[in-house]
C-alpha positions in Angstrom: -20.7 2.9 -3.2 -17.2 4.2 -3.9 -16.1 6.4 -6.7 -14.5 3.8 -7.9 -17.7 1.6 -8.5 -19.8 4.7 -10.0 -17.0 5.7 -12.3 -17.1 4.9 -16.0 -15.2 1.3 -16.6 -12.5 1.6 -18.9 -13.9 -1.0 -22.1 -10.2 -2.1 -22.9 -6.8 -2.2 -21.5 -4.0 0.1 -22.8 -0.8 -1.4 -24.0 1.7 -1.2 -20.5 3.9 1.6 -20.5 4.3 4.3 -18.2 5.9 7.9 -17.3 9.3 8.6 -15.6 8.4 11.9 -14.5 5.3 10.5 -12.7 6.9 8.0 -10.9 9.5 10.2 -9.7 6.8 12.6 -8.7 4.7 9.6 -6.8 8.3 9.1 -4.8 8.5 12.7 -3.9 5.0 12.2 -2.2 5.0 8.6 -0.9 8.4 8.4 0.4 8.8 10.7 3.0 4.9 10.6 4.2 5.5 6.6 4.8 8.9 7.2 6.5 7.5 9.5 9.3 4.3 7.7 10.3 6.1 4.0 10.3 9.0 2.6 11.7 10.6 -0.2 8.9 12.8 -2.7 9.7 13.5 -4.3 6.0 16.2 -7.4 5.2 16.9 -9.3 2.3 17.8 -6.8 -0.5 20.9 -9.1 -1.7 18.2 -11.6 -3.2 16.1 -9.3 -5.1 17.7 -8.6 -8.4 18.7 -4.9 -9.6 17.5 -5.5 -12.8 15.3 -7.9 -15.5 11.6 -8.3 -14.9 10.8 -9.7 -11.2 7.9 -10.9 -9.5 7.7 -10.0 -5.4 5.1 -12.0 -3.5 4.5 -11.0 -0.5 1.8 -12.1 2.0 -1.2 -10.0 2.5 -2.8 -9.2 6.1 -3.9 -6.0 6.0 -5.0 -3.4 3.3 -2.5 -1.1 4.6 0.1 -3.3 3.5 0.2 -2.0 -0.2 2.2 0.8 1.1 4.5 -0.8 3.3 5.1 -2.9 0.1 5.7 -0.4 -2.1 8.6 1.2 -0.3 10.2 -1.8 0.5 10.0 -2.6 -3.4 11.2 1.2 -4.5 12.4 2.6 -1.2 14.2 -0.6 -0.3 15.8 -2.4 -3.4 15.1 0.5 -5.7 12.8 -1.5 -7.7 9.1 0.8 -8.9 6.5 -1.5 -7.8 4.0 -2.4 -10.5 0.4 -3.5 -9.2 -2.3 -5.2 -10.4 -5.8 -3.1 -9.2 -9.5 -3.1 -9.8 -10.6 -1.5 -13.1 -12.8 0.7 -11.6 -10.3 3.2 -10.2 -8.5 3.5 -14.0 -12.3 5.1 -14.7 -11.6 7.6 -11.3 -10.8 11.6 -13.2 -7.3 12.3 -12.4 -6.5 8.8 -9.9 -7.5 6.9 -13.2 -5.2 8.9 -15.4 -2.3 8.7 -12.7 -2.6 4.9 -12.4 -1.6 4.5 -16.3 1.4 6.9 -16.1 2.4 5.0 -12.8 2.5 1.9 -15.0 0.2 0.5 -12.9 -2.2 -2.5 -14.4 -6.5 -2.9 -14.0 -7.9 -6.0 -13.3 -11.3 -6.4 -15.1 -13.6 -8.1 -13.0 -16.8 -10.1 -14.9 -15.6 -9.3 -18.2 -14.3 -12.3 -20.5 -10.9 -11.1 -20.6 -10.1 -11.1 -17.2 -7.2 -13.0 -17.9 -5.8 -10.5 -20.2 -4.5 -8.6 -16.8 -1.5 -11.7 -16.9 -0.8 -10.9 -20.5 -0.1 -7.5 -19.8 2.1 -7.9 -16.5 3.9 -10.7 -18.5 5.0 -7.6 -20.8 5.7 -5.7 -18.2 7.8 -8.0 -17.5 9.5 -8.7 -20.6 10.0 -4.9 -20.2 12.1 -5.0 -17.0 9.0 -4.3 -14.7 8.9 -5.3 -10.8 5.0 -6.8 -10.1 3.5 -7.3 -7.1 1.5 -10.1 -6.8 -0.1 -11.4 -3.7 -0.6 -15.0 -4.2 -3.6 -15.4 -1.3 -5.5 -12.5 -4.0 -7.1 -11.0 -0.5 -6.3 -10.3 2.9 -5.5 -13.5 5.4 -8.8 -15.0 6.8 -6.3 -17.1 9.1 -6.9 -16.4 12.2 -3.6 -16.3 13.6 -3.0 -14.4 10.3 -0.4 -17.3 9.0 -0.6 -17.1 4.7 -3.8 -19.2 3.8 -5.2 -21.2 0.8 -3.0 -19.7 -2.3 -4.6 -19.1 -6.2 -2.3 -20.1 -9.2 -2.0 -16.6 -11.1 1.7 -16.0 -9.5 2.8 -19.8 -10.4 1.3 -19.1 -13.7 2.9 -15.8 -14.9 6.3 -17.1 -13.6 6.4 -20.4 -15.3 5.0 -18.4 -18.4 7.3 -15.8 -18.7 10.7 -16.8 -16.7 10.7 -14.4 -14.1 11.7 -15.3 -10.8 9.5 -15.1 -8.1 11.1 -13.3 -5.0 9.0 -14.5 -1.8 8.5 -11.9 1.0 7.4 -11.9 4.7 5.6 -8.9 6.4 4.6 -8.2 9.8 3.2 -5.4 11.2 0.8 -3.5 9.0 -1.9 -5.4 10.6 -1.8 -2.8 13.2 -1.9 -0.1 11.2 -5.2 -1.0 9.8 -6.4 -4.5 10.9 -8.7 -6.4 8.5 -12.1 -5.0 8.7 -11.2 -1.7 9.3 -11.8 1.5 8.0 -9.5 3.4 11.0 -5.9 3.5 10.6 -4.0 3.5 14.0 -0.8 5.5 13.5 -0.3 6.6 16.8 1.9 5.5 18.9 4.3 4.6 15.7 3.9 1.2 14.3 7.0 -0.5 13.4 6.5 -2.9 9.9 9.1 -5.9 9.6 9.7 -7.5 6.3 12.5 -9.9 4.6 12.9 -10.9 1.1 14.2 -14.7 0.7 16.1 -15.9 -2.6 14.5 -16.6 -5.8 11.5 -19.5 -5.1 13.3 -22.6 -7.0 10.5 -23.8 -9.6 13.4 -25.6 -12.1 11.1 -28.8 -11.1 8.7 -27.2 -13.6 10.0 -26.3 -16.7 9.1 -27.9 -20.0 5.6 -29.3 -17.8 2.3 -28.8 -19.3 0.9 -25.9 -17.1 -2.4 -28.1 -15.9 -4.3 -27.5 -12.5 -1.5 -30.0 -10.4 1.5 -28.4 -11.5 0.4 -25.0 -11.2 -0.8 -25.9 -7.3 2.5 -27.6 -7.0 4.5 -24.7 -7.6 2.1 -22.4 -5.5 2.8 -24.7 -2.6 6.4 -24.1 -3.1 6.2 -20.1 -3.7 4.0 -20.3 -0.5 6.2 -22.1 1.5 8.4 -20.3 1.0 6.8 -17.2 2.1 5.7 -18.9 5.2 9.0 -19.4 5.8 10.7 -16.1 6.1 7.2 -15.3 7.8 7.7 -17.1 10.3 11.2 -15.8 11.3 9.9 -12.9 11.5 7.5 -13.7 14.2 10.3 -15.8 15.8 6.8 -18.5 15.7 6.4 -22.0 14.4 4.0 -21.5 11.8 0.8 -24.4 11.6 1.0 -27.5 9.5 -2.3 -26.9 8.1 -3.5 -24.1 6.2 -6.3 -22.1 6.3 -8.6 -22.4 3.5 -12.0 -19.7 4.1 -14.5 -22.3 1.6 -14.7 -24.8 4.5 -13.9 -21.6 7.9 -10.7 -24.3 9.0 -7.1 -25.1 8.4 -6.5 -28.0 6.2 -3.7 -30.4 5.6 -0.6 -28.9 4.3 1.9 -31.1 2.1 5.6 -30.1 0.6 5.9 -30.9 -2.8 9.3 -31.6 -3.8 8.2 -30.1 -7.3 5.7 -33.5 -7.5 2.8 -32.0 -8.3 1.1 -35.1 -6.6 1.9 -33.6 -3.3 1.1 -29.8 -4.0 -0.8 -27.9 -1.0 -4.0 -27.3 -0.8 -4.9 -24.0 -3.4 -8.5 -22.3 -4.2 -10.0 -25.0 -6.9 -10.9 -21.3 -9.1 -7.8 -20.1 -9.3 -6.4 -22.5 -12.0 -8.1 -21.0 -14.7 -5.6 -18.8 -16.5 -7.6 -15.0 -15.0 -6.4 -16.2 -11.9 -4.1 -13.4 -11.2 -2.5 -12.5 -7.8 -3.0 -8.3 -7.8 -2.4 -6.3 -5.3 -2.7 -2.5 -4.6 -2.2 0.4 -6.0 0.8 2.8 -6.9 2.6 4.5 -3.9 1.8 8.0 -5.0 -1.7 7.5 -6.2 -4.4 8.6 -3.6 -4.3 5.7 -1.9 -6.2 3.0 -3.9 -5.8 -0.9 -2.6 -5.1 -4.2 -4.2 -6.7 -5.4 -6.8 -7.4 -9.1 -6.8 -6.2 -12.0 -8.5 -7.0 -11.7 -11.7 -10.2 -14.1 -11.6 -13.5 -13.5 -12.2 -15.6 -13.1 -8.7 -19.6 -12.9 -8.8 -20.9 -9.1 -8.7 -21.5 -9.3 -4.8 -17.6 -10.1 -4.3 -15.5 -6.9 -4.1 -12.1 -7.3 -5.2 -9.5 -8.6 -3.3 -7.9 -4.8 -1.7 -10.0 -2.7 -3.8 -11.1 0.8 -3.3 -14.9 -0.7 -2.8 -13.5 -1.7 0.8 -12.1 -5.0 2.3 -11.9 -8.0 0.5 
């Protein structure tokens, strides 16, 4: 068991704010470690925006990829990444009481107000925040690693609050640590690739009811999206199914066009409004992973990235 599971769980979740000094502090530390061990090769900072609350969904292969992330985010586009991570670690002495000042947000897991994580990053947002959210909530079961079957939490919290969502494609921290593994492979130098493409376009949406079909709609689109810039990346033709880990196989992939009719295939738990898209944790803190998606999992389901080990 993990520190992070025997630590005292937080009972309610602080109002967002967070410290300047920290942040710069967690740059000092992150930054220059990162830049040594990995090679980056980063595009797409024209379409992120300087300022305003954003969302960045990015894909999720490997549970190294939270760092990689957050320097593309703050190194990058000079944007402070803001996470969504297991509530266990906020309950971690000193890690716990670093997340807050990072800004960072806890995802409760089995608690009735799971969904409150999405009311707090929405005022992040409203604050000018930049949040991560991985839309997949865990690491790729594909096994070609394409995106697979997406939850509804990043749809949700952009349709809610405005923000755009600003899709991104990585490749390469897989072999850094490759799902499964508790053995980072630094040596020789691994070289992450990753491209942000224009805001996703989810006008088809506004004014609809936020129901289960339009919020798998505009998943599909945020996802395609992804897959997209993905797949010029690997210079590969990405598969017209998708991977969906209930049923172990790829299953039919539709566009939708913003017709909710069409949308792609997305986890049937992930409508409910906990269904969050987290990710990991703060660049400076001492290395905790992503949290999950916001939704409620049964006990025996570690979050999606968390300290308790792969999701």
């Amino acid at each position: 068991m993990s520190s992070a599971d025997r630590a005292p769980k937080p009972t309610a979740p602080r109002p967002w704010s967070y410290s300047r000094g920290w942040r710069q502090f967690s740059r000092a530390i992150l930054h220059p470690g990162l830049r040594l061990l990995i090679r980056f090769r980063w595009q797409g900072k024209e379409n992120i925006p300087k300022t305003g609350g954003i969302i960045l969904a990015p894909n999720h292969m490997s549970y190294a990829d939270w760092s990689t992330i957050a320097l593309f985010s703050d190194g990058y586009a000079h944007r402070y990444p803001v996470f969504m991570i297991k509530s266990g670690i906020f309950g971690v002495p000193v890690i716990g009481s670093l997340m807050y000042k990072f800004g960072q947000l806890p995802v409760y897991r089995g608690r009735g107000d799971a969904g409150l994580v999405l009311k707090e990053a929405a005022k992040a947002l409203s604050q000018g925040a930049c949040v991560i959210v991985y839309p997949e909530g865990t690491a790729t079961r594909d096994p070609d690693l394409w995106p697979m079957v997406a939850k509804t939490g990043v749809a949700r919290l952009a349709l809610t609050t405005g923000a755009p969502v600003i899709p991104v494609g990585q490749w390469g921290a897989q072999h850094i640590l490759p799902y499964g593994s508790k053995k980072p492979k630094l040596f020789p130098r691994k070289t992450v690739r990753m491209k942000a493409g224009p805001p996703v376009d989810l006008s088809a949406y506004a004014g609809q009811r936020l129901g289960a079909s339009t919020l798998r709609a505009a998943t599909a689109d945020i996802m395609a999206d992804i897959t997209a810039l993905l797949a010029e990346i690997r210079q590969e033709t990405p598969p017209d199914a998708v991977w969906d880990p209930a049923v172990g196989a790829r299953v039919p992939l539709a566009g939708t066009g913003g017709d909710p009719a069409l949308a792609a295939p997305v986890s049937p738990a992930s409508a409910s409004p906990a269904a969050a898209s987290p990710a990991p944790a703060d660049p400076a803190a001492a290395s905790p992973a992503p949290a999950g998606d916001g939704e409620q999992r049964p006990a025996t389901e570690p979050a999606p990235g968390s300290a308790s080990g792969p999701a």
